[in-house]
C-alpha positions, 0 to 999 in steps of 0.5 A: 931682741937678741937671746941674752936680752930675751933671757934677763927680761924672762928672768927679769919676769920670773924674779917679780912673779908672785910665789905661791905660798911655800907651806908645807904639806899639811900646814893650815895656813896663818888665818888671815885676820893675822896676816892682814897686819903685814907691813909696818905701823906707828902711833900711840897709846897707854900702858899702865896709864902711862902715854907711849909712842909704838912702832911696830913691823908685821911679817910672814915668815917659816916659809909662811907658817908663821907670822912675826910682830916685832913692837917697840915703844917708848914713854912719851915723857921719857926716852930711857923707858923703852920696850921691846917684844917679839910676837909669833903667830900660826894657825892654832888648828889644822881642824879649826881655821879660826884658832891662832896660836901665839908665842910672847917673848919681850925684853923683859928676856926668857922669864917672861916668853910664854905661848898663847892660843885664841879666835879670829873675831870680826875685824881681827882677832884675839890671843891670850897668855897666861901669866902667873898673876893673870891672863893677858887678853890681847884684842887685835882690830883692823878697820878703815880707820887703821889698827887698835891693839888693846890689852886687858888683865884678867885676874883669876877672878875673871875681873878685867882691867885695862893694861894697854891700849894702842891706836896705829895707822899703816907707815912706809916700812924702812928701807 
């Protein structure tokens, strides 16, 4: 083998080795119940009551600080109503490798962005943000059988009701 070969095969090699994680210093790492989302979904569920198609495109990201879920959903019965959002987690504590934390932003636009905090739970996790009319619940679950994303409302009562509830199984990302 000649050198220039030896050398595009060693480089070859060290472009395809697996990268250890390049947090900083300090950084707890995203807990893993959240970065076990990583790749891509679809399937369906119900806002509202209203039937919906959602996709949605899990990631690391910030040197791996971070994890983002970007989800975007139609109504079934209807093209023109879509939604958006954008989902950014971290680990919630240095202290607590249970805790998450959150930040919300949809294209509902800046009004409606807010953080979240929250716990790993068995099988995933949960988060919350707090609006001024309630507190949004959102339950994350990972199984055998895929990812339920739910969402409840819960109003300052403490009173619970369903707001969203998605069923999605791991797709092919995009190219």
């Amino acid at each position: 083998m000649s050198i220039t070969r030896f050398l595009l095969v060693l480089t070859g090699l060290a472009l395809a080795a697996p990268v250890a994680s390049a947090l900083e210093p300090g950084v707890p790492p995203v807990p893993a119940a959240v970065s076990a989302l990583a790749g891509c979904w679809r399937g369906e569920g119900t806002v509202m009551g209203k039937k919906v198609s959602i996709n949605l495109a899990a990631r690391a990201l910030a040197l791996d600080a971070m994890f983002a879920i970007d989800s975007d959903s139609t109504a079934t019965g209807d093209p023109s109503d879509r939604y958006a959002a954008h989902l950014l987690f971290g680990a919630g504590s240095a202290k607590d490798a249970k805790a998450v934390s959150g930040f919300w932003s949809d294209s509902f636009g800046g009004t409606f962005a807010t953080t979240g905090s929250g716990s790993v739970q068995p099988g995933g996790f949960d988060i919350s943000y707090q609006y001024p009319d309630s507190l949004f619940v959102n339950r994350w679950r990972l199984d055998h059988t895929g990812l339920r994303w739910d969402i409840t409302a819960r109003d300052a009562a403490g009173k619970e009701a369903p707001f969203a509830a998605y069923r999605l199984a791991r797709v092919s990302c995009p190219v």
